[in-house]
C-alpha beads as a LAMMPS data file, in Angstrom:
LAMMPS data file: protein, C-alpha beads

71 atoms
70 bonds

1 atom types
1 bond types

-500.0 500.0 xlo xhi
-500.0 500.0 ylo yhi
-500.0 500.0 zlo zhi

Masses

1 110.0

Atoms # bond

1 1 1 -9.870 -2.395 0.613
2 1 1 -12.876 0.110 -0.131
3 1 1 -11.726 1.957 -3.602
4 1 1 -12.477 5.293 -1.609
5 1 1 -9.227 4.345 -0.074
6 1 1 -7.333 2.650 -2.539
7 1 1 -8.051 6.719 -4.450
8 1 1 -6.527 8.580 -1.260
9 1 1 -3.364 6.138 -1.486
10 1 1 -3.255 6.767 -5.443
11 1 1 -3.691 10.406 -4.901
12 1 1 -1.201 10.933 -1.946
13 1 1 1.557 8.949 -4.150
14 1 1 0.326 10.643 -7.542
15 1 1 -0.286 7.036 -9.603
16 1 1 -3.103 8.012 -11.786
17 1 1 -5.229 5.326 -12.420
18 1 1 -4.784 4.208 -15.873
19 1 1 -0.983 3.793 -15.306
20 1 1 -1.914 0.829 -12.496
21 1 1 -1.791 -2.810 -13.428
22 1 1 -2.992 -4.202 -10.182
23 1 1 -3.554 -2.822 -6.702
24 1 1 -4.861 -5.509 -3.832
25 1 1 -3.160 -6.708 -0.637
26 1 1 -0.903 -9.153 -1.206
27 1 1 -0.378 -12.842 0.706
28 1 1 2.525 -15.480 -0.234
29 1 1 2.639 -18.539 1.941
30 1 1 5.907 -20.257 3.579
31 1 1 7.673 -22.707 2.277
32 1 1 10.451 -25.147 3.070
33 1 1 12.831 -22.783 1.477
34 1 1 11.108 -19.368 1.753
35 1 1 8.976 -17.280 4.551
36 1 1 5.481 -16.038 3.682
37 1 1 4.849 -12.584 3.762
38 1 1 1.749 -9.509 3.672
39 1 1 2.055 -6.746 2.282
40 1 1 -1.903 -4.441 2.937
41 1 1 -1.548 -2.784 -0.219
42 1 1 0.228 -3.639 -3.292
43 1 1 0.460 -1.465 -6.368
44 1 1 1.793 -2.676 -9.461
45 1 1 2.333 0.193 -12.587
46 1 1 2.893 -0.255 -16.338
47 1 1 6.263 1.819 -15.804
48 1 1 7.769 -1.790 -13.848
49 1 1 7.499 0.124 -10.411
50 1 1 5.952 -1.472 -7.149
51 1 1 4.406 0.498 -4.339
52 1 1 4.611 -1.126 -1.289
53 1 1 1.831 -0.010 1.099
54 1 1 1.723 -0.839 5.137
55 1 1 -1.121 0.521 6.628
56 1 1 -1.341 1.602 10.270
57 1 1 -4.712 2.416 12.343
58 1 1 -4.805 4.969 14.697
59 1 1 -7.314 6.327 16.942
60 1 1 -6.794 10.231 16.152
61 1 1 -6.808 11.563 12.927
62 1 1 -3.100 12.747 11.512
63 1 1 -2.531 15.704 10.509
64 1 1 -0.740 14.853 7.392
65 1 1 2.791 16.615 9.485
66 1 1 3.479 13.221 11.612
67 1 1 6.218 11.346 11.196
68 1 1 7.282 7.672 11.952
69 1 1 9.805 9.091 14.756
70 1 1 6.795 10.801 16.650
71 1 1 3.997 8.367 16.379

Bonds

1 1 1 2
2 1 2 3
3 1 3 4
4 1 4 5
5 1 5 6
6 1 6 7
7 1 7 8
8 1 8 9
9 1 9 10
10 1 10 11
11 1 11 12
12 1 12 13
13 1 13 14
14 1 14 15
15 1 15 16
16 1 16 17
17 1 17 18
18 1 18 19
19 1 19 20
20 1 20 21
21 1 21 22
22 1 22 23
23 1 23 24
24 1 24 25
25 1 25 26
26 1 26 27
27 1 27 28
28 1 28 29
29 1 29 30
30 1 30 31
31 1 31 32
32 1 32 33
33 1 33 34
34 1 34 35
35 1 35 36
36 1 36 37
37 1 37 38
38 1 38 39
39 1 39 40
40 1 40 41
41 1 41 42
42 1 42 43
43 1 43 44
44 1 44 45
45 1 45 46
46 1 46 47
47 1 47 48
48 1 48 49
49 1 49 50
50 1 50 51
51 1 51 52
52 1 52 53
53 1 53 54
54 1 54 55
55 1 55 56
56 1 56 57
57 1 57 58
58 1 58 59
59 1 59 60
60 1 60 61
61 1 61 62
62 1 62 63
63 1 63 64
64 1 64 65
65 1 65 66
66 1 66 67
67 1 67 68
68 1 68 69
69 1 69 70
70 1 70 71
């Protein structure tokens, strides 16, 4: 992910930079015992706290008032 993006997600969820860890997607294969899983965008603090990103694409730009119910 560009890092002119990974700053608008920072901003938006007011992490400032020198508190993150790590921030990159995130892959875990399948096993036997366990599914695999994505996650786009993880972020990983020194306060123990994960942010847990999904990112959707849409052909307008939102207006910052849209909601998951409306989309």
């Amino acid at each position: 992910m560009p890092n002119l993006r990974k700053n608008d997600f920072r901003n938006k969820l007011g992490i400032k930079s020198e508190d993150i860890l790590c921030d990159n997607p995130y892959f875990q294969r399948g096993t036997l015992k366990r599914q695999g899983c994505q996650i786009d965008y993880l972020i990983q603090t020194k306060y123990k706290t994960l942010y847990v990103c999904e990112i959707k694409f849409l052909r307008q730009k939102m207006d910052g008032k849209r909601s998951r119910s409306n989309m």
